[in-house]
Structure formats: structure tokens, C-alpha cells
MIZAVEX-916099 format. One record per residue (C-alpha): chain; x, y, z. Coordinates in pm, 1 decimal, decimal comma. Example, Ala and Ser with C-alpha at 12.3 -4.5 7.8 and 13.67 -1.06 7.14 Angstrom:
2
[A [1230,0 -450,0 780,0]] [A [1367,0 -106,0 714,0]] 
//
This chain:
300
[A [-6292,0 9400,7 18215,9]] [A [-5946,2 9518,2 18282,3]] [A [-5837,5 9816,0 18343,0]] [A [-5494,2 9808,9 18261,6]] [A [-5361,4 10061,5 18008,0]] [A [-5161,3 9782,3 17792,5]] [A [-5206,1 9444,5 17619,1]] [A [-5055,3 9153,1 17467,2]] [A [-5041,2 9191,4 17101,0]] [A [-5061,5 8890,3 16890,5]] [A [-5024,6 9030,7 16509,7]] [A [-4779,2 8834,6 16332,1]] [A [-4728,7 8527,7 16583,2]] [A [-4779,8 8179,0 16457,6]] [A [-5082,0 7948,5 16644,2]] [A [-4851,2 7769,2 16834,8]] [A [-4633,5 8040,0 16956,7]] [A [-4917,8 8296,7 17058,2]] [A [-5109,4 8009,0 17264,5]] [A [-4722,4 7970,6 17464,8]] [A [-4710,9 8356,9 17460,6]] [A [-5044,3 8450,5 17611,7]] [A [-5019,5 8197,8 17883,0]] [A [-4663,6 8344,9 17963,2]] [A [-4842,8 8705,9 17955,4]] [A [-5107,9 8542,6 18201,7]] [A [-4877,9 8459,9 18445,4]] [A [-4621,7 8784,9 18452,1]] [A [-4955,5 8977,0 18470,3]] [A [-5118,0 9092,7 18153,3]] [A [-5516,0 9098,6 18145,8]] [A [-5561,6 9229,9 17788,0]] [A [-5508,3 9012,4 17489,7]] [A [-5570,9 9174,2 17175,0]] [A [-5618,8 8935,0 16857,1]] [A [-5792,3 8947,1 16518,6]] [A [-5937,4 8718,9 16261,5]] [A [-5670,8 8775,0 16051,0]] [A [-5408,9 8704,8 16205,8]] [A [-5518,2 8302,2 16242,9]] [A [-5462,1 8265,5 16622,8]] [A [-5760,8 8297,5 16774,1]] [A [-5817,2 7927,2 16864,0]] [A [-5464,9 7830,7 17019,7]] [A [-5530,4 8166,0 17194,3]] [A [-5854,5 8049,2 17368,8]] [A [-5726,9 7729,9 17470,0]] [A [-5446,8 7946,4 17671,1]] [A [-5703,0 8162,4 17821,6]] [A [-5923,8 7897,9 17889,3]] [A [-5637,8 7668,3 18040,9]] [A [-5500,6 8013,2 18238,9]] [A [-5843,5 8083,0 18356,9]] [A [-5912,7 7661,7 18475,0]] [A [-5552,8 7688,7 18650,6]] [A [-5621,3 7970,9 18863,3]] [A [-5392,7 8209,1 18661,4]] [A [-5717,6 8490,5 18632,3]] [A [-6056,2 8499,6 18590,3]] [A [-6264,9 8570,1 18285,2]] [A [-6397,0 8855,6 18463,0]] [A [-6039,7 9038,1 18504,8]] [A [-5938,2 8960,0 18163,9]] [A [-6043,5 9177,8 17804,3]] [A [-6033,1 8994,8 17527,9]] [A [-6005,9 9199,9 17197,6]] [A [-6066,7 9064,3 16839,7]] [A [-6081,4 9260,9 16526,7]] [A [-6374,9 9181,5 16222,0]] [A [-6164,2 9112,6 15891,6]] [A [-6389,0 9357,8 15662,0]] [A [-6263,0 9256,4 15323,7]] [A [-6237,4 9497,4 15071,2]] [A [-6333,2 9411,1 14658,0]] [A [-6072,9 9749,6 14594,8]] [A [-5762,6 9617,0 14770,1]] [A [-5796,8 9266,8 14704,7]] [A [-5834,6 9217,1 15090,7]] [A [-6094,2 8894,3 15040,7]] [A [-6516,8 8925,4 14991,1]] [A [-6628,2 9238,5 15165,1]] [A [-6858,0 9109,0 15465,5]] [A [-7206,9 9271,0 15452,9]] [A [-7459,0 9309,4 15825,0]] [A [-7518,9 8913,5 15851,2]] [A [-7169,2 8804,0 15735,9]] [A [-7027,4 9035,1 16015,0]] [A [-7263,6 8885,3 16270,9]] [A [-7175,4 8540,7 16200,5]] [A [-6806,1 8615,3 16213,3]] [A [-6834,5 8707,8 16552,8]] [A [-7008,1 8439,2 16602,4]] [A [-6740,7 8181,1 16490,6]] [A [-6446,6 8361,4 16635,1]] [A [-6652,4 8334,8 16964,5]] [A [-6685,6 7965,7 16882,4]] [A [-6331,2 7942,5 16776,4]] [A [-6184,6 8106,3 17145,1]] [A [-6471,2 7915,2 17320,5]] [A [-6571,3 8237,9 17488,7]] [A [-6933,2 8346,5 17558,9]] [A [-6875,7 8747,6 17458,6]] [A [-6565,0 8992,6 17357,5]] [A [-6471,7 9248,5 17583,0]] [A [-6399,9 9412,9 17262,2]] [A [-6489,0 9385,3 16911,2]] [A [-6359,5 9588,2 16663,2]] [A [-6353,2 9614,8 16231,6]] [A [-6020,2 9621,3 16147,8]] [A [-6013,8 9873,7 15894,2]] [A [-6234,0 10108,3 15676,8]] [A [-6136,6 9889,9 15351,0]] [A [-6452,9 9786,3 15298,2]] [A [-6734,7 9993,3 15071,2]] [A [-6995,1 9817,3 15330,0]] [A [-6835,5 9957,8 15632,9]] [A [-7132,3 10102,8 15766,6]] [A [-7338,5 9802,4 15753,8]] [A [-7088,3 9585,0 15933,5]] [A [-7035,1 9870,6 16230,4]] [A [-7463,7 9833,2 16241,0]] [A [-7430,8 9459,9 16275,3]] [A [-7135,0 9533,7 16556,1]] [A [-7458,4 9774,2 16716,6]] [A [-7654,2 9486,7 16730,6]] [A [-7395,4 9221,6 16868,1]] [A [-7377,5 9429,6 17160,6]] [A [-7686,5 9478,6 17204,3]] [A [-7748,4 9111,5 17195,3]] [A [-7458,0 9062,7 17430,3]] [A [-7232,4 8890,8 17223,1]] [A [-6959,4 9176,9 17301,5]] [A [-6937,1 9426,5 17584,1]] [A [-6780,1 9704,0 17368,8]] [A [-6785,0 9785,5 16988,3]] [A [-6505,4 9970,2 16782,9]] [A [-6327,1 10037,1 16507,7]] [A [-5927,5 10030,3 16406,4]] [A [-5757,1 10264,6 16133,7]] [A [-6060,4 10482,8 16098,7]] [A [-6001,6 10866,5 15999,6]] [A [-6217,3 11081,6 16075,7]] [A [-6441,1 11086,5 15774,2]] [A [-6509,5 10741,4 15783,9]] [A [-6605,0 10807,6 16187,2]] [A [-6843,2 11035,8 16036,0]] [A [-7025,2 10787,3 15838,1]] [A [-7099,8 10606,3 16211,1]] [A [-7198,1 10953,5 16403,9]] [A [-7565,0 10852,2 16432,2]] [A [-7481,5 10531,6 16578,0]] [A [-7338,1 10373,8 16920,1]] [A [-7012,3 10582,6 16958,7]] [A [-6721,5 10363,0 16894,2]] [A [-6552,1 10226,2 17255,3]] [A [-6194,4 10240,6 17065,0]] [A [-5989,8 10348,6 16698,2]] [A [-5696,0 10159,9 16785,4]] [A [-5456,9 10327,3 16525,2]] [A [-5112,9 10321,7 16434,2]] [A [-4894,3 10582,3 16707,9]] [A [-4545,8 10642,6 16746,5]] [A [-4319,0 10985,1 16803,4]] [A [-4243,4 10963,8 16350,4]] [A [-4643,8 10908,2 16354,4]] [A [-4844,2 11109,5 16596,8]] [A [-5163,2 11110,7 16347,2]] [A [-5322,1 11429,1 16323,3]] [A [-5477,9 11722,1 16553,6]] [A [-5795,9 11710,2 16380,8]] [A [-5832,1 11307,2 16421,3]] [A [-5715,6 11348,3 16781,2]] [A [-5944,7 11618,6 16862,8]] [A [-6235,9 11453,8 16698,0]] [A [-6219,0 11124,4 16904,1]] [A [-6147,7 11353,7 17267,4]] [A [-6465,7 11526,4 17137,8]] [A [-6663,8 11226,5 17096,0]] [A [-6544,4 10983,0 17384,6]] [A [-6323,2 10773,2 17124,3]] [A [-6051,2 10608,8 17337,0]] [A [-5715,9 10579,2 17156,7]] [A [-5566,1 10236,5 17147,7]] [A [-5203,3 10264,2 16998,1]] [A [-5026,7 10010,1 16814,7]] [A [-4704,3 10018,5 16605,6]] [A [-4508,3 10252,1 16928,3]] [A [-4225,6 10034,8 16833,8]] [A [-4179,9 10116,2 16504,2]] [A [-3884,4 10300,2 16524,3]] [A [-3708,2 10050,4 16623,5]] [A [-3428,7 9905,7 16367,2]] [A [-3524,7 9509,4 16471,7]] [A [-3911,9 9600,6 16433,6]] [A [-4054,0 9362,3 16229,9]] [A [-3736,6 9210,5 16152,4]] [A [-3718,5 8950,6 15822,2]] [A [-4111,8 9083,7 15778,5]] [A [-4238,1 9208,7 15454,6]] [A [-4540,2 9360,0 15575,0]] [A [-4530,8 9732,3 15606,9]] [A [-4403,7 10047,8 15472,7]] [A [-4111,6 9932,3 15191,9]] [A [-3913,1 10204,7 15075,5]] [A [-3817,9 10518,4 15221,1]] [A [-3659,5 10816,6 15073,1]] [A [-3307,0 10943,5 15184,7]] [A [-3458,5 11210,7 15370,7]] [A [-3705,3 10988,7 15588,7]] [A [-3398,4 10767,9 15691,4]] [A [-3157,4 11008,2 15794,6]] [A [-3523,0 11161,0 15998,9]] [A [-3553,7 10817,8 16138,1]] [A [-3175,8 10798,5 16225,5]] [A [-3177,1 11124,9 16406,3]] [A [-3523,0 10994,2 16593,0]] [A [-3358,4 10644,9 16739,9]] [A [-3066,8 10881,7 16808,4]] [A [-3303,0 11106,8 17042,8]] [A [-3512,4 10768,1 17163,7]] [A [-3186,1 10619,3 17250,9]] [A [-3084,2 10940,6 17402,0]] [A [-3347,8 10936,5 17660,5]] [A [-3315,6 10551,0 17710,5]] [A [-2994,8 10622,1 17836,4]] [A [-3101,5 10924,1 18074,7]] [A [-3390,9 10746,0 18215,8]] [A [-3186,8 10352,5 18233,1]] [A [-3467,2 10196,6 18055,2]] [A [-3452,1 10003,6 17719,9]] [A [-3540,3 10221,0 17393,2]] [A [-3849,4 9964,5 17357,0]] [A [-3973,9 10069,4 17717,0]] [A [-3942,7 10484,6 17601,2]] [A [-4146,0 10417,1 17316,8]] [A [-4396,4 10257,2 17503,2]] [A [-4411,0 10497,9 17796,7]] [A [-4434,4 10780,8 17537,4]] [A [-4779,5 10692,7 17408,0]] [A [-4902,5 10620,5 17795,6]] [A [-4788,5 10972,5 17842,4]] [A [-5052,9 11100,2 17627,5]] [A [-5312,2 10875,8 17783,0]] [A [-5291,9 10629,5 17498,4]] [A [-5356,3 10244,7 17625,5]] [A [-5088,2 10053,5 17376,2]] [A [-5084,9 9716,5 17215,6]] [A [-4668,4 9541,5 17227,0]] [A [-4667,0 9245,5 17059,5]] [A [-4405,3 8997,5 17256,5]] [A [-4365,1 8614,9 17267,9]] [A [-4020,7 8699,2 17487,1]] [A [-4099,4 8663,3 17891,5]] [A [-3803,7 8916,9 17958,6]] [A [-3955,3 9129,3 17696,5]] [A [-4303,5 9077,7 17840,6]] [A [-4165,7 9197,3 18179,0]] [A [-4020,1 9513,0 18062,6]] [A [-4351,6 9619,0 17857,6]] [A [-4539,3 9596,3 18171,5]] [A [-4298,4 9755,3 18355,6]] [A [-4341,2 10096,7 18194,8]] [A [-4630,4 10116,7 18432,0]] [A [-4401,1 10219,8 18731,8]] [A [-4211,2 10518,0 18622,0]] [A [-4225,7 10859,2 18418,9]] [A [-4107,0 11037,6 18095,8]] [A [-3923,5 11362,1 18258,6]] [A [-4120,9 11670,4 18067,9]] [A [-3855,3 11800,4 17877,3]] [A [-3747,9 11446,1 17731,3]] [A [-4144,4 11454,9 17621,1]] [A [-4104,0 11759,9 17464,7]] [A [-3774,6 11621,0 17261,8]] [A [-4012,1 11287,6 17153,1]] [A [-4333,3 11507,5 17069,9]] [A [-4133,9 11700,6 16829,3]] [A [-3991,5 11425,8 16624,0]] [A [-4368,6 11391,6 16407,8]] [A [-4265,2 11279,6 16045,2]] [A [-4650,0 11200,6 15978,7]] [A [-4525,1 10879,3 15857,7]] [A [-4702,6 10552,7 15921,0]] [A [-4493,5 10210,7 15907,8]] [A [-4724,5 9928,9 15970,1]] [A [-4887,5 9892,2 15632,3]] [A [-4793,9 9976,0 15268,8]] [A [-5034,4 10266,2 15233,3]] [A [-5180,2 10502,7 15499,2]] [A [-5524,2 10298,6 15638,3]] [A [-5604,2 10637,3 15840,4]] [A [-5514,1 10879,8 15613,1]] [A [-5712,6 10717,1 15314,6]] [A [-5751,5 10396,3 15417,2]] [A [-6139,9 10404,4 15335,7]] [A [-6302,3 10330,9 14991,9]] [A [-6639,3 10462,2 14888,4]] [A [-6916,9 10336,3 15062,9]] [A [-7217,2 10125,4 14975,8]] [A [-7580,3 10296,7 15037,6]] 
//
């Protein structure tokens, strides 16, 4: 499994243009791809692994290959909630789909689903069985962690994390307590092309939470400009500062390059200080907060 603190997101990019992206990342040096059912790619991205790894480009055992479990929820009219054997046969078909013998990674997606705790026990039993090396969860507070405490301790929560969106102490404490690696997506946020011409996220803001996100690009762009690298490449640096591994999404070589580049070099302290203290508590990937009430009741 790689070890490297950053992958190649795929959320939002089209079959065709995530199997041209991932064997771009291959090749400038990525060994993390991080998918999900969801987001309808997972086949075009196998056939790019498996044509990287038949080429030479890597091997399967220097790559990690994330997926996420779509849980469904009856509440928010996210599709048929999957129960213990649904979850197991997903898996099962989006290993079929990649043409992959195991996940490095295997994570539900979200706490949406009133039969959350059965699918994490199937996910206990998928690893134990060998189908994935690691088990996890994404957008999980900490009550719905709670629900999982007397099970295998989730590998991952990879949850949204950016300066305006820090997510709280108590979540943060809880996971450092427990093992729970942070995986952070969304860093980018901030950004005024994020998402561009997408619908999906956080639609309206106040007049107070734009002129806070004005002043925040002002500070980001502040320290792009002392440190000579790209606003983008703070962000991303910022969250690897707090010993987060993060998830860019990029189908852009150039781009690709510079993500991976903020490997090589440091946030000075007191610019850190400046970012840490621009918190809004405000998430921006999806139209409600998944962490901070994400979860629905449960089914015993």
C-alpha cells in the first residue's frame, strides 16, 4: 500500500476523462486513487490501473486503491438503503467492475443510512475475508463513530477540511484518541473556480459568510504570494500541516504536478497561525452538513 500522504480524487469526473486522468496521475507519480460507487467511474478507472500496472508504470503492490460503499438513505432520497448482504455484494461488483482482487481501502460514504451499522459489520467481515485490506468510514461525526466502538476501529473518516471548515475539537480529538486517520477532502474549497458551473454543494450564503470568505482567499492569496506557490498548493499544504493525508481531484497534468509538489516544502509557522484562525465552521461540499448531522436514526 502506499504511503504517500495524497491521492488522486475522482468525484465529479466523467468515465472517460478519469480513466485519461488516473493514467496521467500514474505516470507524474501518484499511488493513491480514491473513487466511489457513486461517482460512476470505477470501471474506466480499472482499465487505467490495470493498463498502468501491465505497462510498467507501478505495481499493484505500490498502489491504494480507495472506493467508497453508496449507503442509500430512505430519509434523503439517496436510493434503497443497503442492508449486511447488499453491502457485501457491492464490494463485490465494484471489485468486479475495477477487475481488482481486494481494496486497499473501503469505505461507506456517509452515515445517511438508518442501517449504518449493519453495513460497517458487513465491511468487518470483507476484511476479514480479504476482500479489502482496510475498512472505513467518510462524513461520520462522532456519534455515529460511537455506534461502531465495539467493532474493528475504522482505518479512515475522510471528511470535508479546509481553513473556513476545520470540523470540530471534539471530532478531532475523538479520532487521535481512537487511531482514526483523517483523510481530507474539499481543501480547495475556498477557491472562487472550485467546482465551477457545478450545482452540487453548499448554495446560498449569507452576506456575512461572503465577505468571511473574501477576507479568507485574501489571507490564502496572501501567503501564496510570500511562499511563490499557487493558492491551490497553500490549501493543500495546510491540511498536510496538520498531518491530514488529502484527496485533490485533477484531470490537469500541470495541475497534477503542482498537487504533488506540496510534498517538498513548508507552511512558515506564523502563516499557519494566520490560516488556522480563519475557522467559519462552514462546510461547502454538500447542501447540508453530513458530519454535523449527517446521520439518521438507526435500525436495531
Amino acid at each position: 500500500m502506499s504511503q504517500l500522504p495524497i491521492a488522486l480524487g475522482t468525484y465529479q469526473v466523467k468515465a472517460d476523462d478519469a480513466y485519461e486522468a488516473v493514467i496521467k496521475g500514474l505516470q507524474v507519480g501518484y499511488r493513491h486513487i480514491d473513487t466511489a460507487q457513486s461517482y460512476g467511474n470505477e470501471e474506466a478507472i480499472g482499465r487505467a490501473i490495470t493498463e498502468c500496472i501491465d505497462n510498467g508504470v507501478t505495481t499493484r503492490n505500490d498502489l491504494t486503491v480507495t472506493t467508497k460503499l453508496w449507503p442509500g438513505s430512505d430519509e434523503r432520497n439517496f436510493g434503497k438503503e443497503k442492508g449486511y448482504e447488499e453491502t457485501i455484494e457491492t464490494c463485490k461488483s465494484s471489485l468486479k467492475k475495477m477487475g481488482l482482487d481486494y481494496f486497499d481501502v473501503y469505505l461507506i460514504h456517509g452515515p445517511f443510512s438508518s442501517t449504518r451499522v449493519h453495513q460497517y459489520e458487513a465491511l468487518c467481515k470483507l476484511k476479514a475475508e480479504g476482500f479489502c485490506k482496510q475498512i472505513g468510514v467518510s462524513n461520520y461525526g462522532v456519534d455515529e463513530l460511537e455506534e461502531i466502538k465495539h467493532l474493528d476501529v475504522p482505518f479512515v473518516n475522510q471528511i470535508e477540511v479546509s481553513p473556513i471548515c476545520r470540523q470540530s475539537a471534539h471530532l478531532k480529538e475523538y479520532m487521535e484518541e481512537r487511531g482514526i486517520r483523517v483523510w481530507a477532502y474539499g481543501s480547495l474549497s475556498l477557491l472562487s473556480n472550485w467546482r465551477e458551473g457545478s450545482r452540487i454543494g453548499k448554495e446560498s450564503f449569507s452576506n456575512s459568510e461572503i465577505t468571511s470568505m473574501q477576507n479568507a482567499r485574501k489571507v490564502v492569496e496572501a501567503v501564496s504570494e510570500r511562499s511563490g506557490k499557487t493558492m491551490a498548493q497553500v490549501l493543500l499544504r495546510w491540511a498536510l500541516e496538520l498531518n491530514y493525508s488529502i484527496v485533490p481531484k485533477s484531470t490537469n497534468e500541470k495541475r497534477m504536478r503542482e498537487n504533488l509538489d506540496v510534498l517538498s516544502w513548508s507552511i512558515a509557522k506564523e502563516d499557519m497561525e494566520v490560516l488556522n484562525g480563519l475557522d467559519m465552521g462552514m462546510p461547502m461540499c454538500w447542501s447540508f452538513d453530513p458530519v454535523g448531522g449527517g446521520g439518521v436514526q438507526t435500525k436495531k
